[in-house]
Every structure is written in structure tokens, then in C-alpha cells.
C-alpha positions in Angstrom: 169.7 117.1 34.5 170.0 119.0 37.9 169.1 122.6 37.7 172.7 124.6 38.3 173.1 127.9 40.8 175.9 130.1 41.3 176.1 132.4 43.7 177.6 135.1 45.0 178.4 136.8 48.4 179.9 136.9 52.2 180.9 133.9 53.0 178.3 133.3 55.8 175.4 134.7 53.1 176.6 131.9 50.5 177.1 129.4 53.3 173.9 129.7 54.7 172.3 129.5 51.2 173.9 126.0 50.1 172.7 124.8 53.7 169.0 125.4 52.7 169.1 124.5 49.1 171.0 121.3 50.3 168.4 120.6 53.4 165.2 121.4 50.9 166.1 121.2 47.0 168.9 118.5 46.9 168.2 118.5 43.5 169.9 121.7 42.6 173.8 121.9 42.2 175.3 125.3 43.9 178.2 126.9 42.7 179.7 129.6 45.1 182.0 132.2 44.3 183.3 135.4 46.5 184.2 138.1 43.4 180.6 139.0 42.1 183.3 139.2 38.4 184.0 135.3 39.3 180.1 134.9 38.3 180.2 136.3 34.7 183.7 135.0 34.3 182.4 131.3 34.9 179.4 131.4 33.4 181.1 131.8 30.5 182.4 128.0 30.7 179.7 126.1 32.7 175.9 126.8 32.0 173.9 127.9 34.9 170.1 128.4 35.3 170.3 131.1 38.2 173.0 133.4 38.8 172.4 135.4 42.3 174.5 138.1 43.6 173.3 138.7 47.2 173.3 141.4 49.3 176.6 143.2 50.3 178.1 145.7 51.3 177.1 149.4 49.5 180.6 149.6 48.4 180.3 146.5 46.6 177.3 147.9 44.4 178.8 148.6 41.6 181.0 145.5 41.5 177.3 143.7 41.3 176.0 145.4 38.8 178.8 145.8 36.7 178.4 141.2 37.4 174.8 141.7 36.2 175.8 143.8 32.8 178.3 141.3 32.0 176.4 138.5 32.1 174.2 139.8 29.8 177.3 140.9 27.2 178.3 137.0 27.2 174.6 136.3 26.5 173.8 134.6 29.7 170.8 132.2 29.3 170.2 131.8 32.7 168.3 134.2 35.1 170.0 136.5 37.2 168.7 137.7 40.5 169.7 140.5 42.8 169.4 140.6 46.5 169.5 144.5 47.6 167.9 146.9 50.2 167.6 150.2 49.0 165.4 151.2 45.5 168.4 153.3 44.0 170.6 149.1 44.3 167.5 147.9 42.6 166.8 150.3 40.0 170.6 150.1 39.2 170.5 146.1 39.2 167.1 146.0 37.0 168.9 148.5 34.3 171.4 146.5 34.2 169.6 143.3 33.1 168.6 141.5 36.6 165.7 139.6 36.0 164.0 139.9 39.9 164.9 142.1 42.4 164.5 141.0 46.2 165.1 142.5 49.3 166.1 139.0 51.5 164.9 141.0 54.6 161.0 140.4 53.2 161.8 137.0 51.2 163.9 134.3 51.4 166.4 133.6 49.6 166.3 130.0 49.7 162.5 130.2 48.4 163.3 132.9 45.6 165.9 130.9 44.1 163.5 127.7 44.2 160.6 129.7 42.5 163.2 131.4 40.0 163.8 127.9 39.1 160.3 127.7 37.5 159.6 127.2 33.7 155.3 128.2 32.7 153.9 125.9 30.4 153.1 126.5 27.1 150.5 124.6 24.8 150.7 124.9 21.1 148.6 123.7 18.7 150.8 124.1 15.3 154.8 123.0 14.9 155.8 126.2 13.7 154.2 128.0 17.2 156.1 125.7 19.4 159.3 126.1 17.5 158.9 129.8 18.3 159.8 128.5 22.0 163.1 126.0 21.1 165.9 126.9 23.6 163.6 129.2 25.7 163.3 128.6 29.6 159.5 127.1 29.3 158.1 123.9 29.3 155.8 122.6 25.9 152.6 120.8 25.5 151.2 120.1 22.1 147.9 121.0 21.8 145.4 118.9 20.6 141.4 119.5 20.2 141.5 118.6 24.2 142.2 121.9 25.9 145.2 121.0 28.7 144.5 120.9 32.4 146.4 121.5 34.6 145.9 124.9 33.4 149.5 126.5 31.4 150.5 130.1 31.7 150.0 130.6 28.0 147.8 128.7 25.0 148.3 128.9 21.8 145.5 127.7 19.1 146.0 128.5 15.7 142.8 128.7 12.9 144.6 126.0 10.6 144.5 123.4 13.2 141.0 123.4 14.6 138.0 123.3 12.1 135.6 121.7 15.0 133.3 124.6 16.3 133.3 122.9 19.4 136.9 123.3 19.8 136.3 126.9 19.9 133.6 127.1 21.9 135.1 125.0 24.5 138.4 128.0 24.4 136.3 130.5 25.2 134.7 128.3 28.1 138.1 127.6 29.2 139.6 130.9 29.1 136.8 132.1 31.4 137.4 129.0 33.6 141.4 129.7 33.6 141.9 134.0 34.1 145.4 133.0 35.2 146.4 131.1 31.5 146.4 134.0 28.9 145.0 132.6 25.3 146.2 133.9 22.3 144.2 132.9 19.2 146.4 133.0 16.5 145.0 133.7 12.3 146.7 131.4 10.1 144.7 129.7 7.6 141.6 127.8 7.7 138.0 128.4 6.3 135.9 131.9 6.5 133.7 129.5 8.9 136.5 129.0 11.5 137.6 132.2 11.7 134.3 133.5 12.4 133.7 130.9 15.0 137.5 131.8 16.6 136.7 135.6 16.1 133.1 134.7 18.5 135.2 133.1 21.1 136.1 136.8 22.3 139.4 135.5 23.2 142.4 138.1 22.8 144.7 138.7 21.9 143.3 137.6 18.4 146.8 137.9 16.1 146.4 138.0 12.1 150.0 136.1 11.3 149.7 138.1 7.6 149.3 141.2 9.3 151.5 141.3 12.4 153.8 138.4 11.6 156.1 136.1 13.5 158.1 139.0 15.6 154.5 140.0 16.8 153.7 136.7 18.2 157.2 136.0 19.5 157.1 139.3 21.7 153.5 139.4 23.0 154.3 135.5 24.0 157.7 136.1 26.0 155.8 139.1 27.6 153.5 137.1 29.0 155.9 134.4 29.6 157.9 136.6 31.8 155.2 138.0 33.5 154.0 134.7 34.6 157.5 133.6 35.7 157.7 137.3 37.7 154.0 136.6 39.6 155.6 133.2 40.4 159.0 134.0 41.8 157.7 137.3 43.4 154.7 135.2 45.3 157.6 133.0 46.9 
């Protein structure tokens, strides 16, 4: 399915955007509105993966970000970026639930919408770890005793699944290899023996599940998550 934009602003800014995406992402359906409202009123019937409200006029400010807060009210899936100038129109827009901030005048906004597109990779070993990721904007890997290359932005390996030594020695080798793909070793189950051998990898964040629990996990991973996806877009 084609990723979906909307976007709102002048009509030469919104113009000039559905020319690039057109000439270099054909892939990627635009939607363009002139109201920064008409964005959180239809994304409430037609699912978009980027809402943008670009840069306008400093009497439309609040008009913006009062777009951004709805969205989030209505639950908006999607990620919202905000083109903007001046730190006070970014500190507004990021309060109000703007995933990235960009001022167009030092990046595209062709290229920022095309990176925002972007969903890290995630590599799970157990079925109840990748279920923690079901409707989220990443893409899975199950992960077997083979460590995944390319590299994802985030691993998960639980104790209950690997019982080889090797398979942890060869984490701990990887994670040195791969600075850029955190590793989270995740305590489960499994034998005194293999959580020694997963405790000697050094790799951390090393997370007790009968200790820290689900909510734990789930937070440090979309932490990391979005911290990939915010190097990626912000490198664009």
C-alpha cells in the first residue's frame, strides 16, 4: 500500500512539495489542504502516515499548533512534522505533540518527508517480544540463532530462546561490530547456565521480565525506536 501525506500550507509551499514528491517518490500519495484544522479534521476519516504543516505566516502559529494538538486528541497514528523558523514556533509545535521539527531554510522538505517515511527494524527472538510491536510504525524480523545483517535499529534476544553459548558469544561480537543497533538482552526463563553466559556478553540493557516487567521493556524499546527514526529523518 502507498505510504499517504497530507499537507498543509500556501498554496505555492504545498504545490511545490507535490512537484518533488511526484518527480522523486511517485510512490507516495499527497493530500493537500489550505486550513492547518482541514488536517486534523481529515485525518479523522482517511489514514495518513505523515501529516506536515509547513511554514506560514507567524499569525498562523497558533492555527498550527492548535492542528498538531488535535491530531494527537483523535489519536493520530501517523507522524506529524512541523516546518518553522524561530525556537519559540518549535518549542510550541514539539509541546504540542510534533514528532520533528525542521526549519525548511536548512532542509528540505521534500527529503524530510521521505526520511520521516522510514520504519527501523526490529529483530525479536520470542512471539510475545514481537507482539509488543503489532500496529507500531516499525518493520519485524524474527530472530533466529543467526544474528540479522543488514544491521536493525534494535535486537531483541530473550534467555528462553537461545541455550547455545555460541549464540551469545556471537551477540556480544555483533553488538561491538553494530554501535548503531542497540541490543537489549531480555531475562525470561532458561537455565542458570544461559543466563550466566547472556549476563558475560556485557550487553545492556540486560532487563529481568520478573523484575521490571512488560511496561519496562515496551518503553525503553519505543525510546530507542524513536531515537533511531529522529537520527534518521534529522540526517536528511
Amino acid at each position: 500500500m502507498a505510504a499517504r501525506v497530507i499537507v498543509s500550507g500556501e498554496v505555492a509551499d504545498r504545490h511545490e512539495v507535490e512537484r518533488l514528491l511526484a518527480e522523486r517518490h511517485p510512490g507516495v500519495s499527497v493530500e493537500s489542504v489550505a486550513k492547518p484544522w482541514q488536517v486534523a479534521e481529515r485525518a479523522t476519516t482517511v489514514s495518513f502516515d505523515i501529516a506536515i504543516l509547513l511554514k506560514g505566516p507567524i499569525t498562523a502559529h497558533k492555527q498550527r499548533v492548535d492542528a498538531i494538538a488535535a491530531l494527537r486528541r483523535n489519536a493520530f497514528a501517523g507522524r506529524i512534522l512541523y516546518a518553522a523558523a524561530f525556537l519559540s514556533e518549535k518549542q510550541d509545535a514539539i509541546r504540542a505533540g510534533a514528532d520533528y521539527v525542521f526549519d525548511p531554510d536548512k532542509q528540505e522538505v521534500e527529503q524530510v518527508i521521505a526520511a520521516a517515511l522510514y520504519r527501523p527494524v526490529v529483530a525479536a527472538d520470542n512471539a510475545y517480544l514481537r507482539a509488543l510491536f503489532v500496529g507500531e510504525r516499525v518493520d519485524l524480523l524474527r530472530l533466529a540463532d543467526k544474528l540479522p545483517e543488514p544491521a536493525p535499529a534494535l535486537v531483541l534476544a530473550s534467555t528462553s530462546c537461545h541455550v547455545e553459548p555460541d549464540f551469545w558469544k556471537a551477540l556480544a561480537v555483533f553488538a561491538r561490530a553494530h554501535p548503531q543497533t542497540r541490543c537489549i538482552v531480555v531475562e525470561d526463563d532458561g537455565s542458570e547456565a544461559v543466563r550466566i553466559e547472556a549476563l558475560a556478553t556485557g550487553v545492556q540493557p540486560y532487563l529481568v521480565i520478573a523484575e521490571e516487567g512488560f511496561k519496562t521493556l515496551a518503553r525503553l524499546a519505543d525510546e530507542i525506536l524513536r531515537q533511531a527514526w529522529f537520527e534518521h529523518v534529522s540526517s536528511a
